[in-house]
C-alpha positions, 0 to 999 in steps of 0.5 A: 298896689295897697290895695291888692295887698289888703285884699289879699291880706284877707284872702291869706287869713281866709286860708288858715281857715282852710288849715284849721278846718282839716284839723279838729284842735280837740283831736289834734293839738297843733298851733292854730296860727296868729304869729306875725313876724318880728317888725323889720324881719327879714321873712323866713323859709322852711322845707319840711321832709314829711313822710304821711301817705307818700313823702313829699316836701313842704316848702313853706314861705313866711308871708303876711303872717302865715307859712304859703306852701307847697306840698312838692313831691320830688323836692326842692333842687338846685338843678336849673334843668329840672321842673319839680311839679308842687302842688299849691295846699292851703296855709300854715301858721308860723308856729309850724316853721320849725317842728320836727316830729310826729303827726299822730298817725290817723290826723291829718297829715299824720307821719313823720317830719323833719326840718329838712332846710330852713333860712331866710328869703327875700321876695324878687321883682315885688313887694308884695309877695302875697300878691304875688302869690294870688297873681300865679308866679313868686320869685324868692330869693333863698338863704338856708343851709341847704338850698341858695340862689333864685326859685320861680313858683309859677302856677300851671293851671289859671282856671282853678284847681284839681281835688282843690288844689292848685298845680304850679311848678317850682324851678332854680335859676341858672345862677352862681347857686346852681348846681347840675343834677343835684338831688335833695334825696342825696341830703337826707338829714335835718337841718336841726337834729342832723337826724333822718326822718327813720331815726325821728320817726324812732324817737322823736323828740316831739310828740302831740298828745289829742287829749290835752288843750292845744297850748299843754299839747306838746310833750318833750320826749327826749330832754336835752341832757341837763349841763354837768358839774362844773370844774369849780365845783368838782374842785370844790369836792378835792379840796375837801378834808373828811367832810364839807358843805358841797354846793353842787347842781344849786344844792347844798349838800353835806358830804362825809366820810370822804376818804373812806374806801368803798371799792377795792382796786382791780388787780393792784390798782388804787381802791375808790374813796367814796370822794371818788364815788360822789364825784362819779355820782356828780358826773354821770348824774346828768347822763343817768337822770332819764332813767331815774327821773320819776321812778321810784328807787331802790337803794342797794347800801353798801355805807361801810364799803363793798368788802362788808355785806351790803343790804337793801333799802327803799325806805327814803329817811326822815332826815333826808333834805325836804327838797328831795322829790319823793313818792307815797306808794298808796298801796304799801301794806303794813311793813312795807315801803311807804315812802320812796326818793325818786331822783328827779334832779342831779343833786338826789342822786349825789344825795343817794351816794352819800348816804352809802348807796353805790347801787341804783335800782329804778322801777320799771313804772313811773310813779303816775301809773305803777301798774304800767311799765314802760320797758319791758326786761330781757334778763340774761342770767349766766349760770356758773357754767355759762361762758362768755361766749354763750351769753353773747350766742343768747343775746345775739339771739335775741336781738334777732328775735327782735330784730324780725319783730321790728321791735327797737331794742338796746343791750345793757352790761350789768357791769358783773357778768350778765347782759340785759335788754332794755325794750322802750314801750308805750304805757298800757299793757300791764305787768302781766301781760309785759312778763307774757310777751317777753317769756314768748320771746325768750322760749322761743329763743331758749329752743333754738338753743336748748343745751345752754338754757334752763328754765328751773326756778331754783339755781340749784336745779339748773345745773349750772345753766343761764336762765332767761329771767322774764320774771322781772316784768313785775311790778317793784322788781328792777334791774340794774339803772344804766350807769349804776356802779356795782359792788366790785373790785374797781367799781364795774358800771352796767353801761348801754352799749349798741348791738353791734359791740356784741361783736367786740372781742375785748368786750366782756360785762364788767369791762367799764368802771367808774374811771372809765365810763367818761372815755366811752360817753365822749367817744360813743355817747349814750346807746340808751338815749336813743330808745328816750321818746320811744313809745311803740306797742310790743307786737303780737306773737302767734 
């Protein structure tokens, strides 16, 4: 039995060679193999829902080292009556047993995966599982989430292979874990996520970058949300005087005039201290950090209160703490912004609150590649006679629109009276060429309904009617951040929202303020973070 064992030990290493030779690692940066199992372990299992030219399921046990696997068509099932026809493909390395992502499309394999179950197994009547495998017939027992109780692979055709590749067929036995007509398509979500392959192929959390060396390859697209302030620090905040030394998100920070009155309360309701302020700035930092992190910001001040005029700045101050990120802009003029904050960690953003700015306005770039949106800017402008319900007819509009185009989309409050629409792209097409795509869209929707849109420049020349702005796809022009307050009695915020709260009659713009947003993120979560990783290609227009 030692014997048989090395030999196929060195069999099993020849098989990633197999593995690594579909795969050129300077086009595709996928882990090239070499774990081993921790000493002692029991083996692992994964099944992978992976959708390339036709879904299948990759059911992949860990042995000697590597992921033996089978590519099954209709998928693993507890039914003990069905045959599932799997077809024996070469081996995996261990790093692949819990990605969940995309394969770029044109690789190998190229699609969208999910780990669809995983867990631990034990080889039955052997202990050797690769032998096993090599002599045609595995039995394992399972343990995962999903799938339980006895499996038999069992190789159909002795003789070789068809294209390469070997036919077996993988069963349940008829044991405490069977379960008649169950149907794995009937359990669509990932073990992991609780995501399906559409939502993951959306905004996949995980992206591969061929350009990159195998080891720097993987990009982290949707971050999980940095931890919130604690109740010992926000208690810290209440117990202050006027001022005090703030330790907040591992920074200290001086925070003044705590009980000056920055937002007028909403018909007789309490006014917002800026206490209340930063503590809406420490909360909802965490949730806002993903879109202000490496964009430049412009600060709308208001260090006196909402009731005085407020004025706009983007210069960062020279008195601003040096563990502040910042960003040169290298082509400032003579008189403009040289030096910009760029909020890249919670602490700035509390930092911007104190220093008077109640409104954040990120640019629609990063500051790698200014010249490159990375959204592109549907601006719902009300005039004075638009109602209500005539933006929602515009914004229902262009979620058609957008909707026909296959283009994924989120509406945005501006916590005044307007409603924006946040379209995720991938990097590449200019400034110029975002502003002509989406004024297409939005003439096009215009002339469905030409009574409530004007398209004159001046406010004055519109008559009173909304303007569907393209024009602020353009390069240091931004719009509101989400969860930015606005200058309003009660502290408005522009909150994301899904396209089906369109429908909402109790909704209106300025419906959520800075007291209210926490509610809506604990019942509903953020709409915005699903268009986080998305990197899609706006499409054409005839």
């Amino acid at each position: 039995m030692a014997m048989v064992s090395e030999s196929v030990s060195v069999e099993r290493d020849d098989s990633l060679t197999e593995y690594r030779r579909k795969r050129d690692f300077e086009k595709t940066p996928e882990p090239a193999g070499g774990q081993s199992p921790e000493p002692g372990a029991r083996p692992r299992f994964v099944v992978q829902r992976h959708r390339a030219r036709r879904l299948h399921y990759d059911v992949r046990f860990e042995i000697d080292g590597a992921l033996a696997s089978w590519a099954v068509p209709k998928g693993p099932t507890l039914d003990p009556s069905a045959r599932r026809m799997a077809v024996h493909v070469e081996d995996h390395p261990i790093e692949y047993i819990d990605f969940e992502g995309v394969i770029p499309s044109g690789e190998y394999g190229g699609g969208d995966v999910i780990v669809w179950d995983t867990g631990e197994w034990e080889p039955h009547g052997t202990d050797d599982p690769a032998a096993a495998v090599a002599n045609g017939e595995l039995h394992a027992e399972v343990f995962g989430e999903k799938l339980r109780g006895r499996f038999v692979l069992v190789r159909r055709e002795q003789d070789g292979s068809r294209n390469g590749k070997e036919n077996w067929l993988l069963l349940h036995k008829k044991d405490d874990h069977a379960v008649q007509g169950w149907d794995p398509e009937e359990h669509p979500h990932s073990v992991l996520s609780g995501r399906t392959n559409d939502e993951v192929a959306v905004a996949p959390d995980k992206a591969w970058h061929s350009d990159r060396p195998a080891a720097e390859a993987a990009e982290v697209l949707r971050p999980e949300p940095v931890p919130g302030p604690s109740e010992d620090e926000l208690a810290a905040l209440d117990e202050f005087g006027r001022s005090g030394s703030w330790e907040i998100f591992g920074r200290r920070l001086k925070v003044t005039n705590l009980d000056k009155v920055l937002f007028p309360g909403r018909k007789g309701g309490k006014p917002i201290t800026k206490r209340e302020f930063l503590r809406y700035a420490a909360t909802i930092a965490p949730v806002a950090l993903p879109y202000l992190q490496g964009r430049a910001l412009n600060l709308h001040r208001y260090p006196d209160g909402t009731e005085k005029k407020g004025f706009w700045h983007k210069q960062l101050p020279q008195h601003a703490p040096e563990w502040i990120a910042r960003w040169d802009n290298p082509e400032a003029d003579p008189g403009e912004t040289t030096t910009y904050l760029v909020v890249d960690e919670p602490a700035a953003l509390i930092w911007a609150a104190n220093f008077g700015a109640l409104e954040w306005h990120p640019w629609t770039s990063r500051t790698e590649a200014m010249h490159e949106p990375t959204y592109a800017l549907i601006d719902l402008d009300p005039g004075p006679r638009t109602s209500w319900d005539e933006l929602l007819t515009l914004a229902r509009l262009h979620r058609t629109a957008l909707e026909h185009l296959d283009v994924i989309a989120r509406p945005k409050l501006t916590g005044s009276r307007g409603i924006q629409i946040w379209i995720p792209i991938e990097p590449g097409p200019s400034f110029d060429e975002t502003r002509a795509w989406v004024e297409k869209v939005s003439r096009s929707v215009g002339a469905v309904v030409p009574e409530l849109v004007s398209w004159k420049w001046e406010k004055s020349d519109r008559n009173g009617l909304a303007r569907l702005d393209y024009t602020q796809n353009a390069i240091n022009k931004t719009l509101v951040a989400p969860y930015s307050p606005r200058p309003s009695a009660g502290a408005p915020v522009s909150v994301p929202i899904e396209w089906d709260e369109l429908e909402d009659e109790k909704l209106r713009s300025d419906t959520f303020t800075i007291r209210t947003v926490g509610d809506r993120l604990a019942e509903r979560g953020d709409p915005f973070r699903a268009l986080l990783g998305v990197r899609q290609q706006l499409p054409k227009l005839t």
